[in-house]
C-alpha positions as CSV (number, residue, x, y, z in Angstrom):
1,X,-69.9,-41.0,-16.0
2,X,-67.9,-44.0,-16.7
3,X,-65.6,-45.6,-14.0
4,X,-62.7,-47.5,-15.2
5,X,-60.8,-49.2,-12.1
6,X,-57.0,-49.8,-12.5
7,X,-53.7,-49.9,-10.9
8,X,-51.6,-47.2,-13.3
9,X,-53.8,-44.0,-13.9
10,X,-53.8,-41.4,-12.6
11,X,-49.8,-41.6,-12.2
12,X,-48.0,-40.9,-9.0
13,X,-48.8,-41.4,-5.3
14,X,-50.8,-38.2,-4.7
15,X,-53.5,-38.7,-7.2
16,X,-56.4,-41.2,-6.8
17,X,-58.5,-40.2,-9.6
18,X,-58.5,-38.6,-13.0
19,X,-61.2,-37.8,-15.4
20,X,-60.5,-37.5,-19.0
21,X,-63.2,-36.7,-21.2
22,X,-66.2,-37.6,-18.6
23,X,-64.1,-41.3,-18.0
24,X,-62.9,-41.5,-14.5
25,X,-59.7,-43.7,-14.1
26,X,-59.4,-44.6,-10.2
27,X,-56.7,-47.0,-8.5
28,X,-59.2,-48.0,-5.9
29,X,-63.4,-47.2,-5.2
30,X,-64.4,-43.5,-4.7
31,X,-66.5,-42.0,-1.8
32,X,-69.7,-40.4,-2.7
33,X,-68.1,-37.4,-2.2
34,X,-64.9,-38.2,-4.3
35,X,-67.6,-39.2,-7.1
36,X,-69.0,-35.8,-6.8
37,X,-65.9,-34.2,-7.0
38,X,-65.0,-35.9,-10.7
39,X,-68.7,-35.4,-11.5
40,X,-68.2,-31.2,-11.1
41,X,-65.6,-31.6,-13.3
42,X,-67.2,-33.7,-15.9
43,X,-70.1,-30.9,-16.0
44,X,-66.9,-28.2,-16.4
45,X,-66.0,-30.1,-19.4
46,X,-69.1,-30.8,-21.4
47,X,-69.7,-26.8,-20.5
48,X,-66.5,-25.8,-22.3
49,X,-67.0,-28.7,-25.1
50,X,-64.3,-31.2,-23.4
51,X,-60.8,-29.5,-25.4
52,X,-61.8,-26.0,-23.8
53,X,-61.6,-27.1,-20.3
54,X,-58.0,-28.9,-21.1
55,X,-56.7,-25.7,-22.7
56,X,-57.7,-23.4,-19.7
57,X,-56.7,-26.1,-17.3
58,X,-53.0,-26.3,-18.9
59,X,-53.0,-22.8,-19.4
60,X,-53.7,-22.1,-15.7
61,X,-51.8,-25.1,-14.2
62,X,-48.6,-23.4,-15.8
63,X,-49.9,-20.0,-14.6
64,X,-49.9,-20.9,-11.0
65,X,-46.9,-22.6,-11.2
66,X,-45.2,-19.5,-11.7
67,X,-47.3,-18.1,-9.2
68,X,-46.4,-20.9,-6.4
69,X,-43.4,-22.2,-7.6
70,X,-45.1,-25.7,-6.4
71,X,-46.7,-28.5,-8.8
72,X,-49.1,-29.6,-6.2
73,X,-50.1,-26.1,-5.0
74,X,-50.7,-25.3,-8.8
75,X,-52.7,-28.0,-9.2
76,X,-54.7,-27.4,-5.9
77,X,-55.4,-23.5,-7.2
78,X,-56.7,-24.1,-10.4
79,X,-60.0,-22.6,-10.2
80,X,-61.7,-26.1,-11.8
81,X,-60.3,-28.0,-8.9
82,X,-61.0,-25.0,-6.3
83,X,-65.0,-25.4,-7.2
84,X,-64.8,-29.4,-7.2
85,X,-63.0,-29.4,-3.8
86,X,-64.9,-26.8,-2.5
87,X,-68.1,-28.2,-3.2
88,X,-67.8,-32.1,-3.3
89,X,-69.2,-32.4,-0.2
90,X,-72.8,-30.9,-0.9
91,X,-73.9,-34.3,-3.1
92,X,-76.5,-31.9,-4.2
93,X,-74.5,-29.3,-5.9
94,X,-74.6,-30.7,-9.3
95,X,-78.3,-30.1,-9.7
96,X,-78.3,-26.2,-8.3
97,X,-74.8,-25.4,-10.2
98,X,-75.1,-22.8,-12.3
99,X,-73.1,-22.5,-15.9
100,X,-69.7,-22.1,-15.7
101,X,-69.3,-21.5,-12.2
102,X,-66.0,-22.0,-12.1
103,X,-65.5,-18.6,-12.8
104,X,-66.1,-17.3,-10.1
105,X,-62.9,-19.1,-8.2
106,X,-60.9,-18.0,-11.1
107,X,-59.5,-14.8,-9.7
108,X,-60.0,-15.5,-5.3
């Protein structure tokens, strides 16, 4: 996983860190455990063959939307970013996580 450091992407205040296609673009250095986090989501995308995981991410982030009527609680309910969040801490979970495990915080 590639780490590109600059002061523009991801946009807005909220957002530290973005990984597009397995490159992570951060404004500033990453915890361990914010490494881990973009690391889940790289194995998401290489699972679903990088333009899969987009498609279901979009597909969903417009879903919840709906659902929460709130761009950042969207965004935090995605079920990709429910399993990265909920597991970033456990720097071992990338070596134990089974195949598309997001799944199973699709529909909680």
């Amino acid at each position: 996983m590639k780490i590109i450091r600059n002061r523009h992407i991801p946009f807005g205040k909220r957002y530290s860190a973005i990984n597009l296609f397995g490159v992570v673009f951060a404004k500033c250095g990453l915890s361990r455990q914010e490494l881990n986090h973009e690391y889940i989501h790289t194995l998401q995308q290489r699972e679903l063959l990088f333009v899969g995981f987009y498609i279901i991410y979009i597909t969903e982030w417009m879903v919840r939307l709906i659902q929460y009527r709130n761009a950042f609680k969207a965004y935090r309910n995605i079920s990709f970013e429910r399993e990265a969040y909920s597991q970033m801490n456990d720097l071992n979970y990338a070596q134990k996580r089974k195949f598309f495990a997001w799944r199973r915080y699709l529909f909680t």
